[in-house]
C-alpha positions as CSV (number, residue, x, y, z in Angstrom):
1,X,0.0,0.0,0.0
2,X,1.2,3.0,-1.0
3,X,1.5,5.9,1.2
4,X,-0.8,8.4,-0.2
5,X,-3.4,5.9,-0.2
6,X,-2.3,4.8,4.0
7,X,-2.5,8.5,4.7
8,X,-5.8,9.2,3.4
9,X,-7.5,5.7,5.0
10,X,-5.9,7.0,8.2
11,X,-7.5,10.7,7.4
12,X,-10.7,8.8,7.1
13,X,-10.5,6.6,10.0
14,X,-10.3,9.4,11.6
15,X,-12.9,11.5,10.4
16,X,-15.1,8.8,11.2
17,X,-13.5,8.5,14.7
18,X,-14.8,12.2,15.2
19,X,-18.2,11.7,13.9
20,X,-18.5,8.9,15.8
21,X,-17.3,10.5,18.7
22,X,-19.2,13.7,18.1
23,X,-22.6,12.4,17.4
24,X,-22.5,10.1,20.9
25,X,-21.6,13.4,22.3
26,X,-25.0,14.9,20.8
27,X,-26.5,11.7,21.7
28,X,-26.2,12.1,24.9
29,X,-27.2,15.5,25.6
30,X,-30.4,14.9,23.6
31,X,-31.0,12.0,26.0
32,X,-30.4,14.0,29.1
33,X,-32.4,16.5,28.3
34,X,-35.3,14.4,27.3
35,X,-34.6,12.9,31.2
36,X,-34.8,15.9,32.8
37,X,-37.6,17.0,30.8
38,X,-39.8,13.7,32.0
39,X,-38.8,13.5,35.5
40,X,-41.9,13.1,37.4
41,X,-40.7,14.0,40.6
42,X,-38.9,17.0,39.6
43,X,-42.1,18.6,37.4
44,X,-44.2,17.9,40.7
45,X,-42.5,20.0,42.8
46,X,-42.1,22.6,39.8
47,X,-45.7,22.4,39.7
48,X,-46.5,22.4,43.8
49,X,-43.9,25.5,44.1
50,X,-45.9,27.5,41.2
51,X,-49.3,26.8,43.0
52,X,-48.1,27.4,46.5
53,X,-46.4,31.2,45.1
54,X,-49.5,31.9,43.1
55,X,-52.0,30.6,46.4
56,X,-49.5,33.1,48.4
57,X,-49.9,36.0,45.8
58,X,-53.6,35.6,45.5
59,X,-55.7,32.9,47.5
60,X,-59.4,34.2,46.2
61,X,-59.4,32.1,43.1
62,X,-58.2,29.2,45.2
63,X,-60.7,29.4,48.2
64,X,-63.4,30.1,45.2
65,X,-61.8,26.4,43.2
66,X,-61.7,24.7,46.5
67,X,-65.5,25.6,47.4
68,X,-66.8,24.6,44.0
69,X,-65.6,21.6,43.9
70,X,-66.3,20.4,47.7
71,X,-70.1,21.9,46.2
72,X,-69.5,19.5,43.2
73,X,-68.7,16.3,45.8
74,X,-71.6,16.9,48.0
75,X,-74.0,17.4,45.0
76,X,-72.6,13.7,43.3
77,X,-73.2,12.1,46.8
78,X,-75.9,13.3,47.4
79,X,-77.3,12.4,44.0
80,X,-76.2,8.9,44.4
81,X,-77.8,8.5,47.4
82,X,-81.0,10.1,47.0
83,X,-81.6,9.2,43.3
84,X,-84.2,6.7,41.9
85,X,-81.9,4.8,39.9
């Protein structure tokens, strides 16, 4: 084998070495971001933290939520008892 020919299949071993190596690296990060992005118990406690800042900004519209749907309970139970059906 000439070495003009040994030079460039080692140029393009080694391109494809850092292609390789490159796309894992993108690989990778893709993955961990999907992780983060579907970790359960990290979104709940996003999620608890935003309602418990926005309940201590403003707690009307909460009191009002909480109070309809305790009204909504009590109406379903007391429509399953006291219906015909």
């Amino acid at each position: 084998m000439s070495d003009t020919v040994k030079n460039t299949v080692d140029a393009a071993k080694d391109n494809v070495k850092s292609t390789v190596s490159a796309t894992r690296a993108q690989l990778e990060q893709t993955l961990d971001a999907i992780d983060e992005k579907f970790d359960v118990k990290k979104r709940s406690t996003e999620v608890a933290q935003r309602a418990q800042a926005s309940y201590e900004s403003n707690p009307v519209p909460w009191v009002i939520g909480a109070t309809a749907a305790a009204v909504v309970v009590v109406g379903l139970v007391a429509w399953a008892i006291f219906s015909d059906d």
